[in-house]
PDB file with SEQRES, HELIX, SHEET and CRYST1 records, atoms N, CA, C and O in Angstrom:
SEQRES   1 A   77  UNK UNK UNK UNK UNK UNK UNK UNK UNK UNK UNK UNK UNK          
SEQRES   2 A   77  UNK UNK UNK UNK UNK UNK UNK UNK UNK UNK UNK UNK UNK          
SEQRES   3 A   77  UNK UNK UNK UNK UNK UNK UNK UNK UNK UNK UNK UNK UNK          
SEQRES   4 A   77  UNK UNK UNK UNK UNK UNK UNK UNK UNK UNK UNK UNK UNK          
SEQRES   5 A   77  UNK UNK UNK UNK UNK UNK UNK UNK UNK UNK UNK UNK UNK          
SEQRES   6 A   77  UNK UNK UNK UNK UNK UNK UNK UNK UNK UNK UNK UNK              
HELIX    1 AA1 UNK A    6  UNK A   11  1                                   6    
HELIX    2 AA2 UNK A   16  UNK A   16  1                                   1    
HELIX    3 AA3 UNK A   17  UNK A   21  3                                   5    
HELIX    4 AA4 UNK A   27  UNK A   55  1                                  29    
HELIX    5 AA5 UNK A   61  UNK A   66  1                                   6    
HELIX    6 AA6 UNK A   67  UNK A   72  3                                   6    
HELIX    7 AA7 UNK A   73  UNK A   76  1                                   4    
CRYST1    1.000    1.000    1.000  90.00  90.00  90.00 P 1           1          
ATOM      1  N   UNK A   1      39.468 -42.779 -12.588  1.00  0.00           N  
ATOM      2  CA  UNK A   1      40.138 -41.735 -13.341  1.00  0.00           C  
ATOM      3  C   UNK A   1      41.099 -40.959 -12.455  1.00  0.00           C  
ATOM      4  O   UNK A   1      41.267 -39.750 -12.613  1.00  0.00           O  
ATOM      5  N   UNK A   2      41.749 -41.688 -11.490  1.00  0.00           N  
ATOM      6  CA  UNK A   2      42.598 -40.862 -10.738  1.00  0.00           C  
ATOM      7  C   UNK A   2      43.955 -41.171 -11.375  1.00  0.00           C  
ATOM      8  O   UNK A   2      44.707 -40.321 -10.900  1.00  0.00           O  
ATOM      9  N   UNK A   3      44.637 -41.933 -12.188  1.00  0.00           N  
ATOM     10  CA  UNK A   3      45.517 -42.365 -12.055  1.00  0.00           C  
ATOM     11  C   UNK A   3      46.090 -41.662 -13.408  1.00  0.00           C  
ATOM     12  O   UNK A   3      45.147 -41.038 -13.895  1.00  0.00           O  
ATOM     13  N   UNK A   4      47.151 -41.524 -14.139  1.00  0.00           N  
ATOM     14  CA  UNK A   4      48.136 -41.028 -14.755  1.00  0.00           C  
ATOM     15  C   UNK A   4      47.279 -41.756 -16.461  1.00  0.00           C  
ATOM     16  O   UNK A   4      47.201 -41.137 -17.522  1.00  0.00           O  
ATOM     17  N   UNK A   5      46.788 -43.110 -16.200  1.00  0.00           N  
ATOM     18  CA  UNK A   5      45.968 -44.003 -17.201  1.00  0.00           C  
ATOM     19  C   UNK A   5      44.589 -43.322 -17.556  1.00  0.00           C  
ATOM     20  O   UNK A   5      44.040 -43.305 -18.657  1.00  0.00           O  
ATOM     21  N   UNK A   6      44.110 -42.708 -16.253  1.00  0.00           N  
ATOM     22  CA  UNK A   6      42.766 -42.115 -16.072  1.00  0.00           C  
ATOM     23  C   UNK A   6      42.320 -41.905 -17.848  1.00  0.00           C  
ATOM     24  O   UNK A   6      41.570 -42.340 -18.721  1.00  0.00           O  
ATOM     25  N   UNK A   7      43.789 -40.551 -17.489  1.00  0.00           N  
ATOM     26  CA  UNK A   7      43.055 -39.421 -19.203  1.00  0.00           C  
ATOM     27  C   UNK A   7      43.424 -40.316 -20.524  1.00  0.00           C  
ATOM     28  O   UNK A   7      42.953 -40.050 -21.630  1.00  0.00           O  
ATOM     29  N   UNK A   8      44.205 -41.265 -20.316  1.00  0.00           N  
ATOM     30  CA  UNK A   8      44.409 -42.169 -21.710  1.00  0.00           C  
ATOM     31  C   UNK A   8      43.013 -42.939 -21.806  1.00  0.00           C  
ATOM     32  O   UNK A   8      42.475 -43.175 -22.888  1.00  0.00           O  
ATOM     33  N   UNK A   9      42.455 -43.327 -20.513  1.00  0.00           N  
ATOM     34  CA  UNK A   9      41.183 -43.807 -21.214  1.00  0.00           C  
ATOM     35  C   UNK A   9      40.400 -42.678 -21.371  1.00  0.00           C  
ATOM     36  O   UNK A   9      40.022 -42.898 -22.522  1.00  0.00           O  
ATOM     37  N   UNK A  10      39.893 -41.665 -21.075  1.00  0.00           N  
ATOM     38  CA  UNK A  10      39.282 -40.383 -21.212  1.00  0.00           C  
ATOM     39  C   UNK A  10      39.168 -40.146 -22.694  1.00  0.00           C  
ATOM     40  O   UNK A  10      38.112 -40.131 -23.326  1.00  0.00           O  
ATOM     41  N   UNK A  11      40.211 -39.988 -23.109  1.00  0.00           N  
ATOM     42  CA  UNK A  11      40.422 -39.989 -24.659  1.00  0.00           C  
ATOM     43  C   UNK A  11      39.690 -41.196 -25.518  1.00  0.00           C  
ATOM     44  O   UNK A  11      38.865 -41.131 -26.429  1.00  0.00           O  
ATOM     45  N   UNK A  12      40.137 -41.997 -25.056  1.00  0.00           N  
ATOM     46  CA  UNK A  12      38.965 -43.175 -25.803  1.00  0.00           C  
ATOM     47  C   UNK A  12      37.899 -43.531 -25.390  1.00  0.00           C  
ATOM     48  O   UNK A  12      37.451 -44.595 -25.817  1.00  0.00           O  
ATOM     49  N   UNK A  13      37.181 -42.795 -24.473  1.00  0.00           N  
ATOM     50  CA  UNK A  13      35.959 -42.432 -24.601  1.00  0.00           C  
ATOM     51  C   UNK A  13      35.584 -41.143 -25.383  1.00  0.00           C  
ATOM     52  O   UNK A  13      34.742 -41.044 -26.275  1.00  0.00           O  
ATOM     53  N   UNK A  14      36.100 -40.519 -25.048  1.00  0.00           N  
ATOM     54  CA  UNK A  14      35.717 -38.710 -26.197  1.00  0.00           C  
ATOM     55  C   UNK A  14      37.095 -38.333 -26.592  1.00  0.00           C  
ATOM     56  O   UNK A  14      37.771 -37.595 -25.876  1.00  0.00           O  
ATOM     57  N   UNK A  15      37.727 -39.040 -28.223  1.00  0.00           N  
ATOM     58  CA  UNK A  15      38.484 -38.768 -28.716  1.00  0.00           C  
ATOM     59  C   UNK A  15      38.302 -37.012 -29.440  1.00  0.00           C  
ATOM     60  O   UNK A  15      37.367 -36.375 -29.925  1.00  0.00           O  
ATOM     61  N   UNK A  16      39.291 -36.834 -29.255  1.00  0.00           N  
ATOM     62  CA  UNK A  16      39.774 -34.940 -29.662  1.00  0.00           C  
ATOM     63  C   UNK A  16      39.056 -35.058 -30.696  1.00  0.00           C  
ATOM     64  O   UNK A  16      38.077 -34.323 -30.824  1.00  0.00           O  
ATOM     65  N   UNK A  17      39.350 -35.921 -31.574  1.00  0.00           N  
ATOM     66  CA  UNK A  17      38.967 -35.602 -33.106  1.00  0.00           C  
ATOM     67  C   UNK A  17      37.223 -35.063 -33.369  1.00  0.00           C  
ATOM     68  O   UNK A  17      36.613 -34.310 -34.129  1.00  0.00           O  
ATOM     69  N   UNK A  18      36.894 -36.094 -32.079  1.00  0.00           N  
ATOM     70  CA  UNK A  18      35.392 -35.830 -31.970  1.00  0.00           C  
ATOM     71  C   UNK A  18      34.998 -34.939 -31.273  1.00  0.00           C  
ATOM     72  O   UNK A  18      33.769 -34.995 -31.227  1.00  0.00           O  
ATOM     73  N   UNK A  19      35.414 -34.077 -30.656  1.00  0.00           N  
ATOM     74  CA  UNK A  19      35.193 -33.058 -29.879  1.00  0.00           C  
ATOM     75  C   UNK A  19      35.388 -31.915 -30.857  1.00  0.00           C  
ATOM     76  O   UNK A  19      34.511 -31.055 -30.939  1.00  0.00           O  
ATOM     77  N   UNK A  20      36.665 -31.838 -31.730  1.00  0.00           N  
ATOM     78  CA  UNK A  20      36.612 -30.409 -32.260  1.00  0.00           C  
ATOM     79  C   UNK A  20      36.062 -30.911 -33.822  1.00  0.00           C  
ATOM     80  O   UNK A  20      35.990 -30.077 -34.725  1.00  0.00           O  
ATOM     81  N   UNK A  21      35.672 -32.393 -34.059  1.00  0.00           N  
ATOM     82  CA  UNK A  21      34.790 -32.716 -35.220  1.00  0.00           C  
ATOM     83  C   UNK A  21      35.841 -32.253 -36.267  1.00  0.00           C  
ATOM     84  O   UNK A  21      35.652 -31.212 -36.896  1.00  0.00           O  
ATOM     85  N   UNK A  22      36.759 -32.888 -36.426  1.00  0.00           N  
ATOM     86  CA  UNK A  22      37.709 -33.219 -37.041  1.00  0.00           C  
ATOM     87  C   UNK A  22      37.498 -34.442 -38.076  1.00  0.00           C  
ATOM     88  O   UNK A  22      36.964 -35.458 -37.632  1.00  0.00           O  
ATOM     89  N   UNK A  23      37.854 -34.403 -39.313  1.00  0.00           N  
ATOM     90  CA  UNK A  23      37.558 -35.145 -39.774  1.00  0.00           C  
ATOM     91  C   UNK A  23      39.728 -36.319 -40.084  1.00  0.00           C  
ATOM     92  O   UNK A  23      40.935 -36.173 -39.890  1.00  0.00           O  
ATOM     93  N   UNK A  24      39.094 -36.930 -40.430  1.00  0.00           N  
ATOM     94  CA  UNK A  24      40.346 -38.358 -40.990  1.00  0.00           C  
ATOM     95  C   UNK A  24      41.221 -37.674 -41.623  1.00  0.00           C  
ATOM     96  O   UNK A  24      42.336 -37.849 -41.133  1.00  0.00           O  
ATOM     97  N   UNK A  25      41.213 -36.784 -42.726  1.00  0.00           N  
ATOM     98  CA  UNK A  25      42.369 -35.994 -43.132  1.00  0.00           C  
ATOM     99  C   UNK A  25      43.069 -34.609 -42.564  1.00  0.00           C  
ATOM    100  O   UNK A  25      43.858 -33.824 -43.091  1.00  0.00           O  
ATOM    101  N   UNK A  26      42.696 -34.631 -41.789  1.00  0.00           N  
ATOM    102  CA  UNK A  26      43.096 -33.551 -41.060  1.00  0.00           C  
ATOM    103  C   UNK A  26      43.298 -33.956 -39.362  1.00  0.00           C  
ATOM    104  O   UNK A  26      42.740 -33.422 -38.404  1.00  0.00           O  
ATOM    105  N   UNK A  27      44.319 -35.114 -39.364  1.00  0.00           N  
ATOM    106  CA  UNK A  27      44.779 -35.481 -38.315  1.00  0.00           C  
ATOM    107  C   UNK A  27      46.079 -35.412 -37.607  1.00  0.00           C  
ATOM    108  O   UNK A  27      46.639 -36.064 -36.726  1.00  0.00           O  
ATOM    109  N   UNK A  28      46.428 -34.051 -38.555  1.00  0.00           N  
ATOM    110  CA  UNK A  28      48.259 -33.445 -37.920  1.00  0.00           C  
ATOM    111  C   UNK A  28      47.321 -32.819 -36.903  1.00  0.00           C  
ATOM    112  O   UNK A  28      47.655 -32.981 -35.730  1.00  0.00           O  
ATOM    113  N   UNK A  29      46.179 -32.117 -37.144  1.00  0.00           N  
ATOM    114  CA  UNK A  29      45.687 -30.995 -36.509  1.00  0.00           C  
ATOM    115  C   UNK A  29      45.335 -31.566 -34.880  1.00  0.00           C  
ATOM    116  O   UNK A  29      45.678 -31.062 -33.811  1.00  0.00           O  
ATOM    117  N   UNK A  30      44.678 -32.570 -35.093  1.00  0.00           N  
ATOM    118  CA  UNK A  30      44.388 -33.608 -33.663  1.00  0.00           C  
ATOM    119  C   UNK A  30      45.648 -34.136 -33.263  1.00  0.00           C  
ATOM    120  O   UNK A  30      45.738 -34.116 -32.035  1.00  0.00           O  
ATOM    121  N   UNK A  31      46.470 -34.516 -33.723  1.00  0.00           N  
ATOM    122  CA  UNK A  31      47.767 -34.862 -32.886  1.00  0.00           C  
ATOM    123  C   UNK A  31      48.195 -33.472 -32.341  1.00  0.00           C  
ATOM    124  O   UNK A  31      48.310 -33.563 -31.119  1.00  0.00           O  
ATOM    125  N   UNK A  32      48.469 -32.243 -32.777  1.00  0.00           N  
ATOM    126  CA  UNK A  32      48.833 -30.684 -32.417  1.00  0.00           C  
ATOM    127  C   UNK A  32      48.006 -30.312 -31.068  1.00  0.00           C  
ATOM    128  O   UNK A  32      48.584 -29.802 -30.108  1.00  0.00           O  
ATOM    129  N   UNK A  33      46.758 -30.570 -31.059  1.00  0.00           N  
ATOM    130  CA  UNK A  33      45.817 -30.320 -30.118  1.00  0.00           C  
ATOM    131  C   UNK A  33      46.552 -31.436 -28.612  1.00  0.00           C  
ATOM    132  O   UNK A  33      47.028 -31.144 -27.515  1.00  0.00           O  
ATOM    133  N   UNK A  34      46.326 -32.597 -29.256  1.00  0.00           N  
ATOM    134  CA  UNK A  34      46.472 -33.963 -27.966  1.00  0.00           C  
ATOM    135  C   UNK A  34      47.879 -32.943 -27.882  1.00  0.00           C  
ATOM    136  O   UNK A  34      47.717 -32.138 -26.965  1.00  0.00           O  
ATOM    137  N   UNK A  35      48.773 -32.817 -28.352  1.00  0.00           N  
ATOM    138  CA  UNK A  35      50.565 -32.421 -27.973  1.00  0.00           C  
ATOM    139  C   UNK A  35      50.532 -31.041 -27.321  1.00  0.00           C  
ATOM    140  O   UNK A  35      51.516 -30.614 -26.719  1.00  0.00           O  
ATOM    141  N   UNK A  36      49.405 -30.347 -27.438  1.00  0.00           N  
ATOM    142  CA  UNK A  36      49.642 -28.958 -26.662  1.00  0.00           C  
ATOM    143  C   UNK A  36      48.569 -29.466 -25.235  1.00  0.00           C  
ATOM    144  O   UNK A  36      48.980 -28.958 -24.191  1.00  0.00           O  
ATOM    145  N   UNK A  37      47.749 -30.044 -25.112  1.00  0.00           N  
ATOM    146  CA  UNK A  37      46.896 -30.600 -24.085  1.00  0.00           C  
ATOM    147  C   UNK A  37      47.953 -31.211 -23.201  1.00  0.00           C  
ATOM    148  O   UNK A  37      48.101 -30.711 -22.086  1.00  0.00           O  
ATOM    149  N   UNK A  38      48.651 -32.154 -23.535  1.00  0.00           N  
ATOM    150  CA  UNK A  38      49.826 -32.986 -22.761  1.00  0.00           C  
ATOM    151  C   UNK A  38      50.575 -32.074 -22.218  1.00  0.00           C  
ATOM    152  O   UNK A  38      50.608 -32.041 -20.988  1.00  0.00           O  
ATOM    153  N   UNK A  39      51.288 -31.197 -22.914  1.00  0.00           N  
ATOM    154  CA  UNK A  39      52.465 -30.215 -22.631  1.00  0.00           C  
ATOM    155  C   UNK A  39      51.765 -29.663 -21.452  1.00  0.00           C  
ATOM    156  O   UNK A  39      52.337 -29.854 -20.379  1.00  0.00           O  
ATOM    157  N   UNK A  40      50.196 -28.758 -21.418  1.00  0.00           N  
ATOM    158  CA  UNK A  40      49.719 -28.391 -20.604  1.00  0.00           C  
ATOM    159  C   UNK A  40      49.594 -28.756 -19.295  1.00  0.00           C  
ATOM    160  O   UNK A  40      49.958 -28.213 -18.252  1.00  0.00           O  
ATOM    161  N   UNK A  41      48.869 -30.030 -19.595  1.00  0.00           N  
ATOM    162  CA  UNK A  41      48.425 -30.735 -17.971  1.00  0.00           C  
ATOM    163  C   UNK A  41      49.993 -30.773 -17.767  1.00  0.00           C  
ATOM    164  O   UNK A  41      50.290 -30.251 -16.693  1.00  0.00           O  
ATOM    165  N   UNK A  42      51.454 -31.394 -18.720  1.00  0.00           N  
ATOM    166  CA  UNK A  42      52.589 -31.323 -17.401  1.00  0.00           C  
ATOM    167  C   UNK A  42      52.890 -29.983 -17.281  1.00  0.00           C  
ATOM    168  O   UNK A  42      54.099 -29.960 -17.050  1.00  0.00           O  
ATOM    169  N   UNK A  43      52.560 -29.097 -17.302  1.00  0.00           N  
ATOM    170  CA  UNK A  43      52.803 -27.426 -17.120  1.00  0.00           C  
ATOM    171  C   UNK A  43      52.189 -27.269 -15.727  1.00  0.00           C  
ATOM    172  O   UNK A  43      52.832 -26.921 -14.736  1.00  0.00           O  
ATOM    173  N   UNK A  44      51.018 -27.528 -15.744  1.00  0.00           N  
ATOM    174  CA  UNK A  44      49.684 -27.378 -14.144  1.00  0.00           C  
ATOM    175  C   UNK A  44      50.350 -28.156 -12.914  1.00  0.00           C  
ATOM    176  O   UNK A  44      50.347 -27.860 -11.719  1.00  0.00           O  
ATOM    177  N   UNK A  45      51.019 -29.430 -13.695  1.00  0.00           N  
ATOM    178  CA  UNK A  45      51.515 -30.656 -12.409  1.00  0.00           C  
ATOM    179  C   UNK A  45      52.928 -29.789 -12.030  1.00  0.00           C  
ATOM    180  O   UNK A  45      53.674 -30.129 -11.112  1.00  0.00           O  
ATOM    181  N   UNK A  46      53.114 -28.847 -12.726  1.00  0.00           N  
ATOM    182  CA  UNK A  46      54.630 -28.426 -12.419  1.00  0.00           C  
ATOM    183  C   UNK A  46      54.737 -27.380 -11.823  1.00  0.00           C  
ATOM    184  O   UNK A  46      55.467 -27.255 -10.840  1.00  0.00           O  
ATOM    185  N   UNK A  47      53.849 -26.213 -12.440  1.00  0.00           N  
ATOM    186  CA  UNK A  47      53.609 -25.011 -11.795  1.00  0.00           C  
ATOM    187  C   UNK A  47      52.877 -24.895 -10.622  1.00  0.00           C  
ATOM    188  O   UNK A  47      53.446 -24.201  -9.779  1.00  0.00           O  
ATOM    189  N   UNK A  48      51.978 -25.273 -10.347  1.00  0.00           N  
ATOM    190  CA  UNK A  48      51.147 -25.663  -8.948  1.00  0.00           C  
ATOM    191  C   UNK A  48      52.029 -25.967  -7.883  1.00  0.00           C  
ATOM    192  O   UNK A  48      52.339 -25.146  -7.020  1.00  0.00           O  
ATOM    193  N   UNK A  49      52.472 -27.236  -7.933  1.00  0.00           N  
ATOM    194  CA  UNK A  49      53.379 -27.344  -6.591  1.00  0.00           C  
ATOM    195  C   UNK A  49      54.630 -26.615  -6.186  1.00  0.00           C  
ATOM    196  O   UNK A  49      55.182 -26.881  -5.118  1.00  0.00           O  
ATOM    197  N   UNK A  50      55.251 -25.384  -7.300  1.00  0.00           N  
ATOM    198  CA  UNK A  50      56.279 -25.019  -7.428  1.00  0.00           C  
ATOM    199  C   UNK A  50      55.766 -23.338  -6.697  1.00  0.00           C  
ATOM    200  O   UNK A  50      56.401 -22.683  -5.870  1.00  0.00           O  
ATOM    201  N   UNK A  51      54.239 -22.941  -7.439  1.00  0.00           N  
ATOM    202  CA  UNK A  51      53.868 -21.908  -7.205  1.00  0.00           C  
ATOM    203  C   UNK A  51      53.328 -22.006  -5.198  1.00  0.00           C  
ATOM    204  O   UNK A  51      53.615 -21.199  -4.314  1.00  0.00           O  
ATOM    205  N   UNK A  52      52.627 -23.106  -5.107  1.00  0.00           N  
ATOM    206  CA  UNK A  52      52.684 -23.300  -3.973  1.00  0.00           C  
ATOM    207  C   UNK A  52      53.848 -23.455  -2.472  1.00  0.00           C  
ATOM    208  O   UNK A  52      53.723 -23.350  -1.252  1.00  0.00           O  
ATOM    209  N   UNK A  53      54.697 -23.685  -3.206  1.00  0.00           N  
ATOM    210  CA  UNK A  53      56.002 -23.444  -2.340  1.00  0.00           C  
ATOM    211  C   UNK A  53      56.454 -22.267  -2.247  1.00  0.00           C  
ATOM    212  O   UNK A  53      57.156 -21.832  -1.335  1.00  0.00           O  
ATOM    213  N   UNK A  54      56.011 -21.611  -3.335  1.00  0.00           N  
ATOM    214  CA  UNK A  54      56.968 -20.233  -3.255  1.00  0.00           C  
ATOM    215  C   UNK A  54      56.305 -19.448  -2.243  1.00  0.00           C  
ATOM    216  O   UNK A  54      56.826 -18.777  -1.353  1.00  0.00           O  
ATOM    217  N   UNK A  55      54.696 -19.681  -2.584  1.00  0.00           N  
ATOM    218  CA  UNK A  55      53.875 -18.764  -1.593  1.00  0.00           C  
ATOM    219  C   UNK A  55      53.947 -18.912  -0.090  1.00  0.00           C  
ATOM    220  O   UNK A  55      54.387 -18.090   0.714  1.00  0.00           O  
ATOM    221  N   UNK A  56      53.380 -20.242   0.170  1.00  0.00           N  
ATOM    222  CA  UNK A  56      53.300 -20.494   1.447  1.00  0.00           C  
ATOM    223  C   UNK A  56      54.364 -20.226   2.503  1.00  0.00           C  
ATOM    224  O   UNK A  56      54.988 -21.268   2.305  1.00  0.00           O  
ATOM    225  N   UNK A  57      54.933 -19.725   3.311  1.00  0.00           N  
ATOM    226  CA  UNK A  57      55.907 -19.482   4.292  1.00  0.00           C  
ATOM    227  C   UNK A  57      56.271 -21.076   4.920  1.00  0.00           C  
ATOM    228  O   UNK A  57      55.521 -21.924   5.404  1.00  0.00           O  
ATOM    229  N   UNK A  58      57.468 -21.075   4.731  1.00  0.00           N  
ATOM    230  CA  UNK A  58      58.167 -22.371   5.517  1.00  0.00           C  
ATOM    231  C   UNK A  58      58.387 -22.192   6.829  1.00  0.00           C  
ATOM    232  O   UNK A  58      58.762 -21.083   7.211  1.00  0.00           O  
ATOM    233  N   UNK A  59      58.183 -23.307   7.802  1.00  0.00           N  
ATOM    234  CA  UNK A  59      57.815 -23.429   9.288  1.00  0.00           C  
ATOM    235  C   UNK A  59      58.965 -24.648   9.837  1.00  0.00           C  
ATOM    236  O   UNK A  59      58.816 -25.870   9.813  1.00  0.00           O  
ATOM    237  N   UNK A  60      60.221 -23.797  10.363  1.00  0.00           N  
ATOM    238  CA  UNK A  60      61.090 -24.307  10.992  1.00  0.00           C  
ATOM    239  C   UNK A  60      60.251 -25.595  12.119  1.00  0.00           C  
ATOM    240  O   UNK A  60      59.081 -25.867  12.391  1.00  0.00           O  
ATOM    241  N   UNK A  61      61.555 -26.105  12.507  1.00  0.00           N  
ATOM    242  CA  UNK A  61      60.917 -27.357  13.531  1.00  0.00           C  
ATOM    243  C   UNK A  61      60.604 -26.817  14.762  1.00  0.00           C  
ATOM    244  O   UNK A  61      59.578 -27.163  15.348  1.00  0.00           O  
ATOM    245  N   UNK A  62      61.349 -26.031  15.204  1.00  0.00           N  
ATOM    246  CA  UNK A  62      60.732 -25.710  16.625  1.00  0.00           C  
ATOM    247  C   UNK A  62      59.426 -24.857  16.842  1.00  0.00           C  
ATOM    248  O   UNK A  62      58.851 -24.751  17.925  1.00  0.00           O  
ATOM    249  N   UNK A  63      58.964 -24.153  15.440  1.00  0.00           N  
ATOM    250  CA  UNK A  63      57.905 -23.657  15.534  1.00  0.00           C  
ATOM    251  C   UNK A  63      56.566 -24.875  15.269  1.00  0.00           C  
ATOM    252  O   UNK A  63      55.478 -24.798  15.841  1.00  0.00           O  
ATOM    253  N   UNK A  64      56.912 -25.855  14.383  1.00  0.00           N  
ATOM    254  CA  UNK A  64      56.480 -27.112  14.272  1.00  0.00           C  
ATOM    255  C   UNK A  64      56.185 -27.634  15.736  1.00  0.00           C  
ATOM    256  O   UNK A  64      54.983 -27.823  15.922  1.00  0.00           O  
ATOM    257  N   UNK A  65      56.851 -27.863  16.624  1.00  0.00           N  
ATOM    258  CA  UNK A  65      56.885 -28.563  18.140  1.00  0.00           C  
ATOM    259  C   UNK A  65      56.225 -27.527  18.660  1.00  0.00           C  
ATOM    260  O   UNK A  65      55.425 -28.052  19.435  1.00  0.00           O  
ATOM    261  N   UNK A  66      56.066 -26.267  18.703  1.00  0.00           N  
ATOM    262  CA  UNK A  66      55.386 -25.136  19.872  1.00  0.00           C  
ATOM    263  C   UNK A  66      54.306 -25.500  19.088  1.00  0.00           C  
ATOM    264  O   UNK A  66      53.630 -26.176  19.863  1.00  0.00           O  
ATOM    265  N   UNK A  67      53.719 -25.465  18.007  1.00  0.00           N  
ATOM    266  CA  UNK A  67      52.299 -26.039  17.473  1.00  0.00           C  
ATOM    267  C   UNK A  67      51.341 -27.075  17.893  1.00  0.00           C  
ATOM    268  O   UNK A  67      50.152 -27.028  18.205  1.00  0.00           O  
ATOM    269  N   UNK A  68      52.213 -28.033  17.810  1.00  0.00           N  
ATOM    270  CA  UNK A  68      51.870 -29.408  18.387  1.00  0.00           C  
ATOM    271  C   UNK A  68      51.859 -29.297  19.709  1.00  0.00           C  
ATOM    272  O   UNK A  68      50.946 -29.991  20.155  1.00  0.00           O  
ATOM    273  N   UNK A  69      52.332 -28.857  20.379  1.00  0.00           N  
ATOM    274  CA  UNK A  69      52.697 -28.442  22.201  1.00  0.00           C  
ATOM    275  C   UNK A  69      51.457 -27.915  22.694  1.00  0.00           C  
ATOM    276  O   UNK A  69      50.668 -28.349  23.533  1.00  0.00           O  
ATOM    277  N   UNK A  70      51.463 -26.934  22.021  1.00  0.00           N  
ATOM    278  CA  UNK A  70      50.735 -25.610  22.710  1.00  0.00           C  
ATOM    279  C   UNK A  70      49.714 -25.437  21.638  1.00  0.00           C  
ATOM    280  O   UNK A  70      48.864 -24.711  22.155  1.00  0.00           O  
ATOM    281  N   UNK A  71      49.406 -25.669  20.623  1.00  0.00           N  
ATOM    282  CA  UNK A  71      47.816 -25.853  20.160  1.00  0.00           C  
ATOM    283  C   UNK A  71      47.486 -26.598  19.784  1.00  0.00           C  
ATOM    284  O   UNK A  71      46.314 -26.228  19.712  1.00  0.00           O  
ATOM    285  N   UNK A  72      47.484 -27.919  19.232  1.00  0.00           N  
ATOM    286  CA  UNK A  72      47.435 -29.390  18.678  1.00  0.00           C  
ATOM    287  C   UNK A  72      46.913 -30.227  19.878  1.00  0.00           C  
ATOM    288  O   UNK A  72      45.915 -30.947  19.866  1.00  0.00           O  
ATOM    289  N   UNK A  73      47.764 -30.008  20.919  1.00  0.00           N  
ATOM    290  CA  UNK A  73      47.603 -31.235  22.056  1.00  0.00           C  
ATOM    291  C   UNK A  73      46.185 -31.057  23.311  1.00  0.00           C  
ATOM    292  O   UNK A  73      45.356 -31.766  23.879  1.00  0.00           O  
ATOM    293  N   UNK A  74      46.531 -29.896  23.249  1.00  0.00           N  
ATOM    294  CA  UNK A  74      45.211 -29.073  24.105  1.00  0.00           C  
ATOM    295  C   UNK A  74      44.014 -29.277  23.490  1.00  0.00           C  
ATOM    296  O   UNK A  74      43.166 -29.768  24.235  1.00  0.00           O  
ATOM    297  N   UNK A  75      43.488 -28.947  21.794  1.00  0.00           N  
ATOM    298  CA  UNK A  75      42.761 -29.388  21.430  1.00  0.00           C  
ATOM    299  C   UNK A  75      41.960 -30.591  21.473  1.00  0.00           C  
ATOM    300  O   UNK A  75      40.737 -30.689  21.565  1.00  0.00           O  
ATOM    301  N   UNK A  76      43.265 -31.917  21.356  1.00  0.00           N  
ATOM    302  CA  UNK A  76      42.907 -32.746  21.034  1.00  0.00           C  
ATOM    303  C   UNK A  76      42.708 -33.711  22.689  1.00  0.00           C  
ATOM    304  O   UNK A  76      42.278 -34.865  22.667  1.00  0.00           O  
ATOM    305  N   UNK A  77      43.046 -33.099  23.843  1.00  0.00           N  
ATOM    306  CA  UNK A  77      42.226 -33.362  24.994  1.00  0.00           C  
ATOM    307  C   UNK A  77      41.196 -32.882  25.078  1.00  0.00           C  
ATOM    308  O   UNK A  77      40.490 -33.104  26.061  1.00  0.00           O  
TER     309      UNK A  77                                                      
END                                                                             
């Protein structure tokens, strides 16, 4: 279940309909649900890595090389 396929089989193991016990005529309502679920998870894949950039402070190269230099290498003797 890591893969992009994961949640398409997810669903056909525990289809929506059966979760919110939905019955056969009332299946705009389960497509509405699956279409705001989708929209979501690509909302999380989008906002996450976007929110994470904003936060974290960016680290020029030469501060990159004094890292590796002077605390990385020492350690790792």
């Amino acid at each position: 279940f890591c893969t992009w396929e994961g949640g398409i089989f997810l669903f056909h193991i525990l289809p929506i309909t059966e979760l919110f016990e939905i019955n056969k005529t009332s299946e705009v309502f389960g497509t509405t649900i699956s279409l705001l679920i989708t929209l979501a998870k690509a909302y999380l894949f989008l906002f996450i890595p976007i929110s994470t950039r904003w936060t974290l402070p960016r680290l020029r190269m030469d501060q990159l090389l004094n890292l590796g230099w002077k605390s990385l290498l020492p350690i790792a003797l």
